[in-house]
N, C-alpha and C positions, 0 to 999 in steps of 0.2 A: 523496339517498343519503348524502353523507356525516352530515346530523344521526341518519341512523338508523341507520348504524356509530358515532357516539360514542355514543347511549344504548347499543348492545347492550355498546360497552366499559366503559362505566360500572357497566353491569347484572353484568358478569362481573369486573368488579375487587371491584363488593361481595361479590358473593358466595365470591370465593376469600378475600378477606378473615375469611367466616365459615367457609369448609372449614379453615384453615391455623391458628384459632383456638382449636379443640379441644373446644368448646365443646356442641356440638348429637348430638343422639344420634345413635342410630345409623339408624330408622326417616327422620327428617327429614335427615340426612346424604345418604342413599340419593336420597331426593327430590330436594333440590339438587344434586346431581350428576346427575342428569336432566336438569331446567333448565339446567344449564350446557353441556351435550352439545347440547340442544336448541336451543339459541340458538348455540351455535357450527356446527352445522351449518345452520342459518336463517342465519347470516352467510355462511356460505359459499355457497350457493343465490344469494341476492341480491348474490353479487360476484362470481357465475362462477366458481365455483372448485371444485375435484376435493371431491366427496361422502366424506366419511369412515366407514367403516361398521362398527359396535359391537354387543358384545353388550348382553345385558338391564342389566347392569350400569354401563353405559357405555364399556366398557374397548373398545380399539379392535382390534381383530380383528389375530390374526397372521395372514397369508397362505400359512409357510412349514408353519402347525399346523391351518389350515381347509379345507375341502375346497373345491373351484370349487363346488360344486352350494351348500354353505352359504353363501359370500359373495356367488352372485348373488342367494339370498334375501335376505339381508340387506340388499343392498344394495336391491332394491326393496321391501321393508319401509322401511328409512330414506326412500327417493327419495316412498315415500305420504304419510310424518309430514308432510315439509317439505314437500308441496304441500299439503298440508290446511292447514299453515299459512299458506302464502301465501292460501289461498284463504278461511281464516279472516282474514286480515287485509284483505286486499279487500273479505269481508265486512261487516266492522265499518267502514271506510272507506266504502262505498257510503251506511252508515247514518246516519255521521255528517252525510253531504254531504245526505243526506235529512233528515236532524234539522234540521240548519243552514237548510236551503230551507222546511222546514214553519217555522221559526223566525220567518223573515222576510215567509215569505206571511203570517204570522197578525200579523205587527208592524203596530200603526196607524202613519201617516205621521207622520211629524215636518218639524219646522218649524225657520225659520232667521231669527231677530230680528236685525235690521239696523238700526242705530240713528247716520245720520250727524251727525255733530258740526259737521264744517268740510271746506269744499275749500280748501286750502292749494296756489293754483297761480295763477301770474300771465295773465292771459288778457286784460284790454283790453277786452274784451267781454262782452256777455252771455252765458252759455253751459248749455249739458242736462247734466248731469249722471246716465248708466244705470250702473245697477247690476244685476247675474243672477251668475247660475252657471255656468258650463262646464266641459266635461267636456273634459281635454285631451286625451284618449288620442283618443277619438272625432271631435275637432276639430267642437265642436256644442255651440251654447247649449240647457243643457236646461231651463230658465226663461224667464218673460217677464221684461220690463226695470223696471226701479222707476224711475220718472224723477222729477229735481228739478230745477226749470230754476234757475238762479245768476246772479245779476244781476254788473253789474259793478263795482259797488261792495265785493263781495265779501260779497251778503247775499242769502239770500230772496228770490225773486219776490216770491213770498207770505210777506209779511212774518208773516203771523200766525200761517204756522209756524215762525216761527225756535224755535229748541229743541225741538222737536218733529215733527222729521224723522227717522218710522218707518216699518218697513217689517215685514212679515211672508212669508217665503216658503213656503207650504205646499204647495207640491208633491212635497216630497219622501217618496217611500214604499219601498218594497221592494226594487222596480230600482234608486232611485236609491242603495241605502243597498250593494249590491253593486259599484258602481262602486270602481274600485281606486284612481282621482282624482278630486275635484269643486275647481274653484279660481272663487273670488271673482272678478269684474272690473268693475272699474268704466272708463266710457269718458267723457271730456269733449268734447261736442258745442262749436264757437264759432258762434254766433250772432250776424250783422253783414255787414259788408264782406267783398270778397274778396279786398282787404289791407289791413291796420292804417292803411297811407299814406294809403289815401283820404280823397277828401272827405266826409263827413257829406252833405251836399248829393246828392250821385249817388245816385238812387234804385235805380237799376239796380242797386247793390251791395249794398244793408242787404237784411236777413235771410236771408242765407245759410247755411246749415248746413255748416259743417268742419270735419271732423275733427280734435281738436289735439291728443289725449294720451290713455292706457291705460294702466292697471295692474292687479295681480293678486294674487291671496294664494291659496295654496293651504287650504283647507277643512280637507281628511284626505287 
């Protein structure tokens, strides 16, 4: 509501600008001051406010010089323009939301190049390293996981991908591109004991799956 009272004020500062200018004749004079009657009575509609009602020329009707039978014409002559308007703006709005929807139905999927460099995180252990997308609004991973498991040396399982830890995520199509948030997360898995303190020896303990750390970046 309020962005679409400051364009109509915008719309109405220009244009008094060119009425006060002296400038435009008299045919396009007439015009514009149409438009400007017309848009102030469209602001008023959409603010709830008392209908103002004018002749052909836009001038606003005296009450003490007009008869009751002409001002209630008038007045529902005006009260049709401003619903036609409304209802022309509704209409253009319905279309766009339909433009936008065919827009996106017809979008092929896009994709989301994911390219790890380094896990930068002290861990002791071996550890997974997932990667996806979720949607926070929704509370819901809308991805599968990109997993890279991280030794503890701070390198590669699979040494012979080091620099060359990529990922491609194509799931993303239509629905997802209407989403109002998508955020990054990455989650690190420990892999080991079921505390740092143990023995090596206790077999009971090694490879365990813990949870040790999450983070997130928002997408869009």
């Amino acid at each position: 509501m309020f962005r679409s009272v400051r364009h109509m004020i915008y719309d109405l500062i220009e244009w008094r600008s060119q009425i006060l200018s002296g400038t435009l004749p008299q045919d396009e004079l007439k015009e514009l001051k149409k438009k400007v009657t017309a848009k102030i009575d469209y602001g008023n509609r959409i603010l709830d406010l008392d209908l103002v009602v004018r002749d052909e020329d836009g001038n606003i009707l005296d009450p003490e010089q007009t008869s009751t039978i002409s001002l209630f014409r008038a007045h529902e002559i005006a009260s049709k323009q401003v619903e036609e308007r409304l209802q022309e703006e509704k209409s253009q709005k319905q279309n766009i939301d339909i433009n936008r929807q065919a827009k996106f139905a017809a979008t092929p999927s896009f994709a989301l190049f994911v390219n790890l460099k380094n896990v930068v995180c002290k861990i002791g252990e071996d550890a997974e390293v997932l990667m996806s997308l979720y949607d926070p609004l929704e509370s819901k991973f809308i991805s599968e996981n990109y997993l890279v498991r991280w030794s503890s040396c701070g390198l590669p399982k699979d040494i012979d991908r080091l620099h060359n830890l990529r990922a491609v995520f194509t799931d993303l199509g239509s629905k997802d591109l209407k989403r109002e948030k998508i955020s990054f997360v990455c989650q690190i898995v420990r892999v080991g004991r079921m505390e740092l303190r143990d023995n090596n020896t206790r077999k009971l303990t090694s490879g365990l799956r813990r949870p040790f750390g999450v983070a997130g970046n928002c997408v869009y």
